[in-house]
mmCIF file of the C-alpha atoms, coordinates in Angstrom:
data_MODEL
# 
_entry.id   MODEL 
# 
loop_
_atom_site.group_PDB 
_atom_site.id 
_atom_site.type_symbol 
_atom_site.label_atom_id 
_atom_site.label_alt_id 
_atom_site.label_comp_id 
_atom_site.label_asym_id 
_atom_site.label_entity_id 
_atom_site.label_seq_id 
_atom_site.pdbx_PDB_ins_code 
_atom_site.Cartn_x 
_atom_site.Cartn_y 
_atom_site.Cartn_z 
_atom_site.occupancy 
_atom_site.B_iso_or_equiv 
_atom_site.pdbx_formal_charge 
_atom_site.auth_seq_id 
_atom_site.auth_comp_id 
_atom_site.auth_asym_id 
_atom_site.auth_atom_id 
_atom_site.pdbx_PDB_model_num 
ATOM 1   C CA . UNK A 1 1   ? 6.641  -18.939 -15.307 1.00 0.00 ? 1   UNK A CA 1 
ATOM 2   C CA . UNK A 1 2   ? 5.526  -19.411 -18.985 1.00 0.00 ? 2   UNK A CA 1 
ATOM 3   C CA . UNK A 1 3   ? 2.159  -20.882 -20.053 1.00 0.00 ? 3   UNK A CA 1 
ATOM 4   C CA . UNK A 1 4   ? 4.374  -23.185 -22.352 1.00 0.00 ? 4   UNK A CA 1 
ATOM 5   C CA . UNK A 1 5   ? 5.100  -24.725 -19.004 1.00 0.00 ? 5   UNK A CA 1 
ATOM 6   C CA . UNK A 1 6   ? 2.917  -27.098 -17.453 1.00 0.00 ? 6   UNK A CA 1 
ATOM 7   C CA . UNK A 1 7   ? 1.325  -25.941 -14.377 1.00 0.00 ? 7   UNK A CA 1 
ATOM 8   C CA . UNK A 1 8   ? 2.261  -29.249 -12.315 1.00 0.00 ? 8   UNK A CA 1 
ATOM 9   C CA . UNK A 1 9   ? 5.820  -28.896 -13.794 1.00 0.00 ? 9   UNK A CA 1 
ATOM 10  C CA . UNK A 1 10  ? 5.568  -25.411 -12.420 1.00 0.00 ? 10  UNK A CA 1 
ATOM 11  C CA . UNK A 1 11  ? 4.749  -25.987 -8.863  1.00 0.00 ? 11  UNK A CA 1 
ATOM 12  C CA . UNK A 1 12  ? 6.802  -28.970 -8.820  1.00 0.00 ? 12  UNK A CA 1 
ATOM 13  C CA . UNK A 1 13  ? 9.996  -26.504 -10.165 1.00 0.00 ? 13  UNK A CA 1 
ATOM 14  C CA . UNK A 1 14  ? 8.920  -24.455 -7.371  1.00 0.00 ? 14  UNK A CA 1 
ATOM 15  C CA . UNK A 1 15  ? 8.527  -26.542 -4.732  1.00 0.00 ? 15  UNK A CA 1 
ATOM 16  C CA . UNK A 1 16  ? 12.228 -27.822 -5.170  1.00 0.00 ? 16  UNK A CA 1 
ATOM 17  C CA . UNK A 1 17  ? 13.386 -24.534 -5.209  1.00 0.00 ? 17  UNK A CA 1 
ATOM 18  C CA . UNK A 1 18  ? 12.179 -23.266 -1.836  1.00 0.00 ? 18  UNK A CA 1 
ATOM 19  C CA . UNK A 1 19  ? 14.711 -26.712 -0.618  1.00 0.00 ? 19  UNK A CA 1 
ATOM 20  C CA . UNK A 1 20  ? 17.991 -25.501 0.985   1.00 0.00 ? 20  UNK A CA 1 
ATOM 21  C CA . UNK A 1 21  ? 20.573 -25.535 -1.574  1.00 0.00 ? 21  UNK A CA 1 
ATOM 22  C CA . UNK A 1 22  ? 18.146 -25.783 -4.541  1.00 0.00 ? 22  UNK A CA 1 
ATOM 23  C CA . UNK A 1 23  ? 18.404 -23.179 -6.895  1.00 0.00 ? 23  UNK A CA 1 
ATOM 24  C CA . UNK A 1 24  ? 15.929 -22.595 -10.200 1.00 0.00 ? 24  UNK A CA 1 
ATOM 25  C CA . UNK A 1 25  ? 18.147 -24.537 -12.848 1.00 0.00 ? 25  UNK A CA 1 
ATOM 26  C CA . UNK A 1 26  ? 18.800 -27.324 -10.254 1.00 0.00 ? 26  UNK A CA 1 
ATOM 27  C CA . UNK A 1 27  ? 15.154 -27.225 -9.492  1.00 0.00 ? 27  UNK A CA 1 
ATOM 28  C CA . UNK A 1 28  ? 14.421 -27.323 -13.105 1.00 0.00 ? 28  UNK A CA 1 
ATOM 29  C CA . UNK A 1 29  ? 16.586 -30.524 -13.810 1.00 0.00 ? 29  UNK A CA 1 
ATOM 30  C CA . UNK A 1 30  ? 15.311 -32.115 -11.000 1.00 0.00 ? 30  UNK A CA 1 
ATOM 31  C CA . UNK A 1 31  ? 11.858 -31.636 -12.324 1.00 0.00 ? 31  UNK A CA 1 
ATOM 32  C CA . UNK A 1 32  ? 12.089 -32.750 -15.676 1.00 0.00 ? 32  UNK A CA 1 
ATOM 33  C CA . UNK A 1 33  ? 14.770 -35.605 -14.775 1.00 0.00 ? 33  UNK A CA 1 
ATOM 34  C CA . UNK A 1 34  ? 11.366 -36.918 -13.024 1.00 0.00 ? 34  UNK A CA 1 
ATOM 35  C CA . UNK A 1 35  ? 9.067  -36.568 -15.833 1.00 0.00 ? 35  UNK A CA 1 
ATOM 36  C CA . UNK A 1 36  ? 11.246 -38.606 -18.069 1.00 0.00 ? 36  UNK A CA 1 
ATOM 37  C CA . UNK A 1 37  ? 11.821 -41.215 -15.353 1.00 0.00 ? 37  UNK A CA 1 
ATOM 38  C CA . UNK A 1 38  ? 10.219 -44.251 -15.099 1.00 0.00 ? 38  UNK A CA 1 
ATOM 39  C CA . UNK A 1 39  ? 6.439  -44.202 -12.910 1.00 0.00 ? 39  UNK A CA 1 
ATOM 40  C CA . UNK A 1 40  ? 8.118  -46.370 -10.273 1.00 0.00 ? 40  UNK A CA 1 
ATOM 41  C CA . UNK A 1 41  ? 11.015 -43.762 -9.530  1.00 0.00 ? 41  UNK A CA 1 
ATOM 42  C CA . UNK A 1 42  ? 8.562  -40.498 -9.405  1.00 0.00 ? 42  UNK A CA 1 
ATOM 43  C CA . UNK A 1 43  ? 6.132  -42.293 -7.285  1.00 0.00 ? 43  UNK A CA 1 
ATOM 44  C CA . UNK A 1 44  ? 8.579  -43.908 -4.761  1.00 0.00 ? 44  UNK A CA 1 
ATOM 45  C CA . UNK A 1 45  ? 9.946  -40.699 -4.282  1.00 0.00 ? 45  UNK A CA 1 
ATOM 46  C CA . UNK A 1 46  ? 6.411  -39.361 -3.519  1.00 0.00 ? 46  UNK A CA 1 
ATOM 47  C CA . UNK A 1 47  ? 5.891  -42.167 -1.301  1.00 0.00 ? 47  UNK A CA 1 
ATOM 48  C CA . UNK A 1 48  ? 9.431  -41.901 0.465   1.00 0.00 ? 48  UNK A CA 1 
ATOM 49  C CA . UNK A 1 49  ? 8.199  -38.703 1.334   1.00 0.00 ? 49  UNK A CA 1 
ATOM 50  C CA . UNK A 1 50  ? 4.594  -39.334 2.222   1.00 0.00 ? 50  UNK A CA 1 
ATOM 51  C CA . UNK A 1 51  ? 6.223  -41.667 4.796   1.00 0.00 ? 51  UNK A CA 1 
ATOM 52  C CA . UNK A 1 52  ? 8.637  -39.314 5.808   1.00 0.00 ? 52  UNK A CA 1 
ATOM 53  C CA . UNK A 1 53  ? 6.222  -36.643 7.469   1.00 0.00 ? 53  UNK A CA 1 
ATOM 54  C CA . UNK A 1 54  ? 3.516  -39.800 8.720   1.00 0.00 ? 54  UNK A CA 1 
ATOM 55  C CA . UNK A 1 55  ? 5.550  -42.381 9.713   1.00 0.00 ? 55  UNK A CA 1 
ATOM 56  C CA . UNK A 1 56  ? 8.235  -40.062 11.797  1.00 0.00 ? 56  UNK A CA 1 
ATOM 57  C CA . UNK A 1 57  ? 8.163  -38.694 15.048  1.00 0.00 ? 57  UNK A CA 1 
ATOM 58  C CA . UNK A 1 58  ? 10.667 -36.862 17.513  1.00 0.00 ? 58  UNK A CA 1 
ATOM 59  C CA . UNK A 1 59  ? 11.724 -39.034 20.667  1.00 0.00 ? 59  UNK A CA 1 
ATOM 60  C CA . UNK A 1 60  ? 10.232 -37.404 23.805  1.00 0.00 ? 60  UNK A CA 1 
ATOM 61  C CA . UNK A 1 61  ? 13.665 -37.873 25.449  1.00 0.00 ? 61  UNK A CA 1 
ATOM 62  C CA . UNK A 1 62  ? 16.285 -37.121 23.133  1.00 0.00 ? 62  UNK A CA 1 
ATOM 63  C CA . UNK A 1 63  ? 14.430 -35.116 20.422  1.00 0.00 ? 63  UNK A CA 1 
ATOM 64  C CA . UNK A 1 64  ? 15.983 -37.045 17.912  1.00 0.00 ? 64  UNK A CA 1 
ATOM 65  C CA . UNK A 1 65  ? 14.018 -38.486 14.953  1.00 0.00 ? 65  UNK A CA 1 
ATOM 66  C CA . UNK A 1 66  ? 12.596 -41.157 15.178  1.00 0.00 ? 66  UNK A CA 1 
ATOM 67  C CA . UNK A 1 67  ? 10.048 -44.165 14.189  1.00 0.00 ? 67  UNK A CA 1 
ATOM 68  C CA . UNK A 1 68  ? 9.351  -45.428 17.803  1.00 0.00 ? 68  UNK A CA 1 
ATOM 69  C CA . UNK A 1 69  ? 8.977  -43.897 20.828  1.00 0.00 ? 69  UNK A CA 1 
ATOM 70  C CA . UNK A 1 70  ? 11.885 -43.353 22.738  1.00 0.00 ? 70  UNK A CA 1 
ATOM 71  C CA . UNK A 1 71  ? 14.326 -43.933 20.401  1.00 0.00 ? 71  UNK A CA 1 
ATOM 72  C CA . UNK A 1 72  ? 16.599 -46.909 19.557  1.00 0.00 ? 72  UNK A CA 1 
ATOM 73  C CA . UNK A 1 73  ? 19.718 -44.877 21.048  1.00 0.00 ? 73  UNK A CA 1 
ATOM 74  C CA . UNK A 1 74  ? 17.512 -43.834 24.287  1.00 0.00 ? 74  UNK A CA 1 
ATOM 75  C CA . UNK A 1 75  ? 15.542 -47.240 25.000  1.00 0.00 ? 75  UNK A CA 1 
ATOM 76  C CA . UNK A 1 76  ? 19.503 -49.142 24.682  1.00 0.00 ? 76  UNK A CA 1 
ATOM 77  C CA . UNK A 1 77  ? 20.124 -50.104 27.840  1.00 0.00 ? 77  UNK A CA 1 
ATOM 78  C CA . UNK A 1 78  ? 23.670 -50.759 26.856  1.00 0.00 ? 78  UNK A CA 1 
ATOM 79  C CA . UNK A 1 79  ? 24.134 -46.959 26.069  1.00 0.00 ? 79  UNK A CA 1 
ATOM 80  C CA . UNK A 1 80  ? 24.998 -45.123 29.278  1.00 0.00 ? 80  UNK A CA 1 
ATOM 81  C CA . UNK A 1 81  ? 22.463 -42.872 30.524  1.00 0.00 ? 81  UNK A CA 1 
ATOM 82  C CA . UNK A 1 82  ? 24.453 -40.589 32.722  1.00 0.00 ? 82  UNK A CA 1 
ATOM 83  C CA . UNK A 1 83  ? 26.439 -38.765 29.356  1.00 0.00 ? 83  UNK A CA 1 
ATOM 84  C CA . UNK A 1 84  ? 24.303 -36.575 27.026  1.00 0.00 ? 84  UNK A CA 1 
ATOM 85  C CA . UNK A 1 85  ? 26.137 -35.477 24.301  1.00 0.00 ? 85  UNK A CA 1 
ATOM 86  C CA . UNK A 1 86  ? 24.010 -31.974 23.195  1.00 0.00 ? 86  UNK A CA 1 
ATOM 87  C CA . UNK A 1 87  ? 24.106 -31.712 19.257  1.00 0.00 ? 87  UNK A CA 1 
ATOM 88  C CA . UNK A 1 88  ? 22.358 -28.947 17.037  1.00 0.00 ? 88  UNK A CA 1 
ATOM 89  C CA . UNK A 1 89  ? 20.890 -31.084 14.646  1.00 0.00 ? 89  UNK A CA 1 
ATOM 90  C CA . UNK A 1 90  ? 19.791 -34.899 14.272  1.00 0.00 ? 90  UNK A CA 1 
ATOM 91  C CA . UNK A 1 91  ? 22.405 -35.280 11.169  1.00 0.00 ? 91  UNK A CA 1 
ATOM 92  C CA . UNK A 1 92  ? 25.364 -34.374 13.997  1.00 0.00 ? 92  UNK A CA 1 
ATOM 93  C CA . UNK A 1 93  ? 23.932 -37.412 16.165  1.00 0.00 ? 93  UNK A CA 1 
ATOM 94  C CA . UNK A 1 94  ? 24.645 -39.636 12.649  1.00 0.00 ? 94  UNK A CA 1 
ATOM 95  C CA . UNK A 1 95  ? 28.018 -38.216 12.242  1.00 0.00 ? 95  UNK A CA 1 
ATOM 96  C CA . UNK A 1 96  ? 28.634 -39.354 16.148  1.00 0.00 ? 96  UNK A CA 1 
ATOM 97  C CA . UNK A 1 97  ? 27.257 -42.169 15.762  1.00 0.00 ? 97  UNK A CA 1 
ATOM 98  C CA . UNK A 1 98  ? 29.476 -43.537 12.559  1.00 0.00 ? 98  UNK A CA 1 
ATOM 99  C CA . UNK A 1 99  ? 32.684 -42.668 14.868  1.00 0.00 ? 99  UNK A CA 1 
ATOM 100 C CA . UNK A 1 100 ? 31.534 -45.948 17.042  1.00 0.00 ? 100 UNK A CA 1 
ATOM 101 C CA . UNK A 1 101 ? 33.443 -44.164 20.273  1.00 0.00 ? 101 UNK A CA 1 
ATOM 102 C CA . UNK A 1 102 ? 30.556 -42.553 21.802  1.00 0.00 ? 102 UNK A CA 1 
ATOM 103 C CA . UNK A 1 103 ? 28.689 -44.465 23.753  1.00 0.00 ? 103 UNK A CA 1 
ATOM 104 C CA . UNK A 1 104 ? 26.463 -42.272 25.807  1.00 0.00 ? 104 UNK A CA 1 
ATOM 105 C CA . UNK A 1 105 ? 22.890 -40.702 24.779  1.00 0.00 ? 105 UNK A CA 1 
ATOM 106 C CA . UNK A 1 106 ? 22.040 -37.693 22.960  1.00 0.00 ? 106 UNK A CA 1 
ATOM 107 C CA . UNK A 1 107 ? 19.723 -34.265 22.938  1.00 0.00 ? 107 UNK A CA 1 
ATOM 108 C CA . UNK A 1 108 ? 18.908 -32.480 19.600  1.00 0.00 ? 108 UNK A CA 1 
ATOM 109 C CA . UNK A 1 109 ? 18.571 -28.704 20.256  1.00 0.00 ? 109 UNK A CA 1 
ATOM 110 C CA . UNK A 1 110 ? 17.344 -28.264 16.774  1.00 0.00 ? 110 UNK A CA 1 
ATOM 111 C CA . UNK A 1 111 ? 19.172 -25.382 16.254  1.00 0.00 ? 111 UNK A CA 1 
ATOM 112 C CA . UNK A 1 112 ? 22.028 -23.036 17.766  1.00 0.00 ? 112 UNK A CA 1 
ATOM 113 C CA . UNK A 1 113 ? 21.280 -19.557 18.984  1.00 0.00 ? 113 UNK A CA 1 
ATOM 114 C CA . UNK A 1 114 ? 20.993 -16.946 16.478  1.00 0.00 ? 114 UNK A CA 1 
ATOM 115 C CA . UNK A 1 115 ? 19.650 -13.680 17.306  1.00 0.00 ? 115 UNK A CA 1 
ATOM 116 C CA . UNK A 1 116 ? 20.268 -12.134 13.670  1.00 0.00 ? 116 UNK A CA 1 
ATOM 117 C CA . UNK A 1 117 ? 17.989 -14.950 12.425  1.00 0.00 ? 117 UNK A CA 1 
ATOM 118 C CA . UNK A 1 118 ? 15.295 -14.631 15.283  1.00 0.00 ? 118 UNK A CA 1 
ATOM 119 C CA . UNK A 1 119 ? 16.059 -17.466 17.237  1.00 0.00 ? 119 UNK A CA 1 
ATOM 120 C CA . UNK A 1 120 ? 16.385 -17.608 21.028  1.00 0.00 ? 120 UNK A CA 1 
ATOM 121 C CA . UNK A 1 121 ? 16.637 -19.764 23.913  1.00 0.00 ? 121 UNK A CA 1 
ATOM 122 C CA . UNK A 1 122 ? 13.135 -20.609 23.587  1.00 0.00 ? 122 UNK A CA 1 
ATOM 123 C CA . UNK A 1 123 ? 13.048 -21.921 19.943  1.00 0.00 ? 123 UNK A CA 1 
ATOM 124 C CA . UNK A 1 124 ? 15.304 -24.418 20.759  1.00 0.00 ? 124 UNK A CA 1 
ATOM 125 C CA . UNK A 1 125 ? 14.945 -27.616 23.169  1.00 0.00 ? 125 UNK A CA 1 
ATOM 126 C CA . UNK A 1 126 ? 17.415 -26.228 25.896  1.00 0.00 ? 126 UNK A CA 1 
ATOM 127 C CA . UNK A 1 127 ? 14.449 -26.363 28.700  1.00 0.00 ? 127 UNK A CA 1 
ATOM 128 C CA . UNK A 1 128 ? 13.798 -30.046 27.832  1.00 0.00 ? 128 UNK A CA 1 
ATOM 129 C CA . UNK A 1 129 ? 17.834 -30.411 28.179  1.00 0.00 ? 129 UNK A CA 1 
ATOM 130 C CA . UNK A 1 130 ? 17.626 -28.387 31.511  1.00 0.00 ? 130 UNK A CA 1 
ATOM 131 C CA . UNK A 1 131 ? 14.647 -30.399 32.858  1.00 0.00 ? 131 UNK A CA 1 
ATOM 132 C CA . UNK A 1 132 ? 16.314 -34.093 31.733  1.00 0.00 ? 132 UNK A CA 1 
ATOM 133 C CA . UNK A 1 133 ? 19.426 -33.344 33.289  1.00 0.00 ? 133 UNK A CA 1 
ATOM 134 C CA . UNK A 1 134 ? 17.831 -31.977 36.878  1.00 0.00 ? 134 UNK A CA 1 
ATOM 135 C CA . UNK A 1 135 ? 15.443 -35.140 36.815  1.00 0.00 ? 135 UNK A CA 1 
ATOM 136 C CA . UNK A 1 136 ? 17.708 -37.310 36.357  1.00 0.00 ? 136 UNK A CA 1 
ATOM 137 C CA . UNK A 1 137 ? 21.275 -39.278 37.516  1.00 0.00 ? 137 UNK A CA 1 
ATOM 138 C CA . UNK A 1 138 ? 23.380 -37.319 34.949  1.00 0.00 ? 138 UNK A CA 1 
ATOM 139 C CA . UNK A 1 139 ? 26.907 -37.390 35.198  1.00 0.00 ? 139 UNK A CA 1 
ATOM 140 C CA . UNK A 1 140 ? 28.385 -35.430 32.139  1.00 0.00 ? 140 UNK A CA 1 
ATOM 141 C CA . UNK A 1 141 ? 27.040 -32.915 29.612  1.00 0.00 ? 141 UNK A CA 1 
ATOM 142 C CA . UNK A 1 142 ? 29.355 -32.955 26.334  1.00 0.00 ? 142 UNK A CA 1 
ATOM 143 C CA . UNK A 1 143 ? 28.166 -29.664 24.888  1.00 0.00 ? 143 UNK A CA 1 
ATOM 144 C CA . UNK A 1 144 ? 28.669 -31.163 20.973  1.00 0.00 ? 144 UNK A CA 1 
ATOM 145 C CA . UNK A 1 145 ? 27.491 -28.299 19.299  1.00 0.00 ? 145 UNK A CA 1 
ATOM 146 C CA . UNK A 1 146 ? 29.247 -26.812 16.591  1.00 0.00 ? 146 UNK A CA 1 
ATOM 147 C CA . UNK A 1 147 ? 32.588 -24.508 16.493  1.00 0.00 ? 147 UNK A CA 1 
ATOM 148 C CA . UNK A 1 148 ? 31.161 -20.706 15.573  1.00 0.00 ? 148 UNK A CA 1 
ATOM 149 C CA . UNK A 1 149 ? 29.921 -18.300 17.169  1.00 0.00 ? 149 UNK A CA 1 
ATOM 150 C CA . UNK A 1 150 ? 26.262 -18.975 16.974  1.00 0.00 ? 150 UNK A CA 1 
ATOM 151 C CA . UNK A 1 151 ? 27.399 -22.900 18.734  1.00 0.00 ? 151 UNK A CA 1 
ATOM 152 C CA . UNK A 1 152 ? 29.534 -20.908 21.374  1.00 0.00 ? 152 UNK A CA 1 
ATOM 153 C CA . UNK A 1 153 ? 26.524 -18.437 22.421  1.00 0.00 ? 153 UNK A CA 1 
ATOM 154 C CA . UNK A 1 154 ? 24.644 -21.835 22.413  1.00 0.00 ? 154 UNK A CA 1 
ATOM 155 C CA . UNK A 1 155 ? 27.829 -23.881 24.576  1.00 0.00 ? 155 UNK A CA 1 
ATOM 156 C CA . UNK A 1 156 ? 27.590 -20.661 26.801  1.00 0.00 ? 156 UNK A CA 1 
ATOM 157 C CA . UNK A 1 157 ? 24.212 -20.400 27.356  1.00 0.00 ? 157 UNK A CA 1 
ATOM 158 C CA . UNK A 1 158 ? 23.944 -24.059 28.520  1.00 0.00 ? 158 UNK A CA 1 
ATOM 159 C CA . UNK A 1 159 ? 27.224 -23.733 30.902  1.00 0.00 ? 159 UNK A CA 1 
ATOM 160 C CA . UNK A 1 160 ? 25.503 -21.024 32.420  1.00 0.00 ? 160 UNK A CA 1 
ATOM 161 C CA . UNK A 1 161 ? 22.276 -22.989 33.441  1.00 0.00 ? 161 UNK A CA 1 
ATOM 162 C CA . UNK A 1 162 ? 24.612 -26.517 34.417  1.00 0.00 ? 162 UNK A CA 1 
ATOM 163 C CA . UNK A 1 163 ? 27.746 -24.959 36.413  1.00 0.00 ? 163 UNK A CA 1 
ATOM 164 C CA . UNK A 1 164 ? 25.069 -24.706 39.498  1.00 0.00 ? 164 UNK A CA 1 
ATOM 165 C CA . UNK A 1 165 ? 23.689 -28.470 38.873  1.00 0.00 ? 165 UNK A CA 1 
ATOM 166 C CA . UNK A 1 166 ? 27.425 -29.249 40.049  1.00 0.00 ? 166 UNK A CA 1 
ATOM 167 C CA . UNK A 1 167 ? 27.344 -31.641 36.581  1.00 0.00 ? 167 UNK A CA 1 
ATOM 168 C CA . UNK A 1 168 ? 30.502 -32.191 34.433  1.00 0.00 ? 168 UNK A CA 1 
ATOM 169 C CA . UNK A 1 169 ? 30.426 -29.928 31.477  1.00 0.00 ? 169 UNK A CA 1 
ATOM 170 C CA . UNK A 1 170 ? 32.832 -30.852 28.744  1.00 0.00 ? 170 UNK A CA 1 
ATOM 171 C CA . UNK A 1 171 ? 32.968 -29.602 25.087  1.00 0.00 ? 171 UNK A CA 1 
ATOM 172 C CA . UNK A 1 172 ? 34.403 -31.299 22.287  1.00 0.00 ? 172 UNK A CA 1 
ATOM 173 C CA . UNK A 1 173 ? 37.872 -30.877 21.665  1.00 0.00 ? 173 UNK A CA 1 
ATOM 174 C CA . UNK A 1 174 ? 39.000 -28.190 19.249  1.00 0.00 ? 174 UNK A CA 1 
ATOM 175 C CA . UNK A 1 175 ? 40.092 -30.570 16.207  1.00 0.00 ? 175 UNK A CA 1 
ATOM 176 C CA . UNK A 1 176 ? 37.175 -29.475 14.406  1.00 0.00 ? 176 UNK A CA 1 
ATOM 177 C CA . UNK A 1 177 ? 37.099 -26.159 12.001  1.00 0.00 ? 177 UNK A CA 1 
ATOM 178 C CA . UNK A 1 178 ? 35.651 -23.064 13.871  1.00 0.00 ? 178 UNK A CA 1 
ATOM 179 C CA . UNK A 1 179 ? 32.785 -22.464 11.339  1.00 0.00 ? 179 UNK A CA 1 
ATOM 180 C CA . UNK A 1 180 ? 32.429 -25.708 10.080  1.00 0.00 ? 180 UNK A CA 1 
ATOM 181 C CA . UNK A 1 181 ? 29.492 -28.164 10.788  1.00 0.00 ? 181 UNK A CA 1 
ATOM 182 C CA . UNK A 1 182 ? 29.764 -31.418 12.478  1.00 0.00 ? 182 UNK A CA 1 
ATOM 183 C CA . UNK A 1 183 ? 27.794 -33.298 10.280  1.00 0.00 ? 183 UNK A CA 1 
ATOM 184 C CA . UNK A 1 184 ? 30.865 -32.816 7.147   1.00 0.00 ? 184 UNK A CA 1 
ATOM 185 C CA . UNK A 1 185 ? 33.495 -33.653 9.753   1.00 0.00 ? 185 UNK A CA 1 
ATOM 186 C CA . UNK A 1 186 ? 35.262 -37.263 8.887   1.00 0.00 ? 186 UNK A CA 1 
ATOM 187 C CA . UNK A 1 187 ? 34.594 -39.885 11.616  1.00 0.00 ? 187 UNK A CA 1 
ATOM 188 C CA . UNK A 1 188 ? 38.667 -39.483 12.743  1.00 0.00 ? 188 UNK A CA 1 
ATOM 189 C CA . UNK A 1 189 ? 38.344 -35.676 13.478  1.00 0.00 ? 189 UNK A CA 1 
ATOM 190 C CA . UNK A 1 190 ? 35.145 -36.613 15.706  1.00 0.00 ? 190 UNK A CA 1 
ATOM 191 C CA . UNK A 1 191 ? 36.544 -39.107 17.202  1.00 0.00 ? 191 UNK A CA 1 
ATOM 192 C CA . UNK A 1 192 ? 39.946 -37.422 18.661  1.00 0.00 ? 192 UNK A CA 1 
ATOM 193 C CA . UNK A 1 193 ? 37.340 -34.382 18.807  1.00 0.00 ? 193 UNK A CA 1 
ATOM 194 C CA . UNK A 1 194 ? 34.953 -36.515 21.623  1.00 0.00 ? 194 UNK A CA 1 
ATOM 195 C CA . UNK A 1 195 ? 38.694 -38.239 23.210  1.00 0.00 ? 195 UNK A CA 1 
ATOM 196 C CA . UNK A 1 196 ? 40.234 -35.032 23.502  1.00 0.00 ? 196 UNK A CA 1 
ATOM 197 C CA . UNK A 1 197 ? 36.967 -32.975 25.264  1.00 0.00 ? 197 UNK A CA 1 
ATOM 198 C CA . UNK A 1 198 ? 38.068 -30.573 27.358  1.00 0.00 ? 198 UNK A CA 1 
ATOM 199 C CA . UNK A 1 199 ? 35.730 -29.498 30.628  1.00 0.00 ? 199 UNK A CA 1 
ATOM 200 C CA . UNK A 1 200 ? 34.232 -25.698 30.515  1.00 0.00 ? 200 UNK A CA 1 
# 
């Protein structure tokens, strides 16, 4: 950058821009938005952040995140225990979650297979899933994951490892967009999506 810039402005332009979805002049705004903003805003968002990577942890059951360990959705006892519903990401637990119909517990994958982008079974929590549902009484896997191809290979993959297990597999019901995520799905579409499941 130039040498009329600041070289705190300059990281801080640069740090935005490695964000997803963050682009140079968006990363520029943002920066500058924040010098002329009041102390209080600049520094809560540094602090927001601060706590974000101290103060957060993944659940050891669900892999969700989380403050406390298990999770509020895993220590519930009112949740039932015997349906995992298998979602890519921890946003696609909060779009589940705002439908108010679901009522079992979850497992984050943290991803979807995706061999052009390098990632395989074993970048993704599928052994934890394997290992949770042979040690325990589980009933029902709702494979959750999103409608694509790189969610299918991932649906596939875990039907493969569960017929054996003699578990019921079901995957949500095709009222979401093939190629769209789960997390910009409205909370009706999810919820005729988790009704209307379908077993593999």
């Amino acid at each position: 950058m130039s040498k009329a810039i600041p070289e705190p402005v300059t990281q801080l332009i640069e740090a935005f821009s490695r964000l997803p979805g963050v682009g140079p002049k968006t990363a520029s705004r943002l920066t500058y938005y924040l010098l002329r903003a009041p102390d209080q805003l600049s520094l809560g968002l540094a602090d927001a952040l601060r706590d974000l990577k101290e103060k957060t942890t993944l659940c050891s059951q669900c892999f969700n995140i989380t403050v406390d360990n298990p999770c509020g959705i895993c220590s519930d006892a009112n949740r039932d225990q015997r349906t995992i519903a298998v979602v890519e990401e921890p946003l696609d637990v909060i779009a589940i979650e705002r439908t108010a119909s679901y009522t079992g517990v979850y497992h984050v994958l943290h991803g979807a297979l995706s061999p052009v982008n390098g990632i395989g079974p074993d970048d993704l929590r599928l052994r934890e899933l394997f290992a949770r549902v042979e040690s325990g009484n589980v009933l029902e896997v709702i494979i959750a994951t999103n409608p694509g191809q790189e969610g299918d290979a991932t649906a596939m993959l875990i039907r493969q490892e569960l017929t054996p297990k003699g578990i019921k597999l079901t995957r949500l019901a095709r009222g979401l967009p093939v190629g769209g995520d789960i997390e910009y799905a409205d909370s009706v579409t999810l919820m005729r999506a988790l009704q209307g499941r379908s077993e593999l």
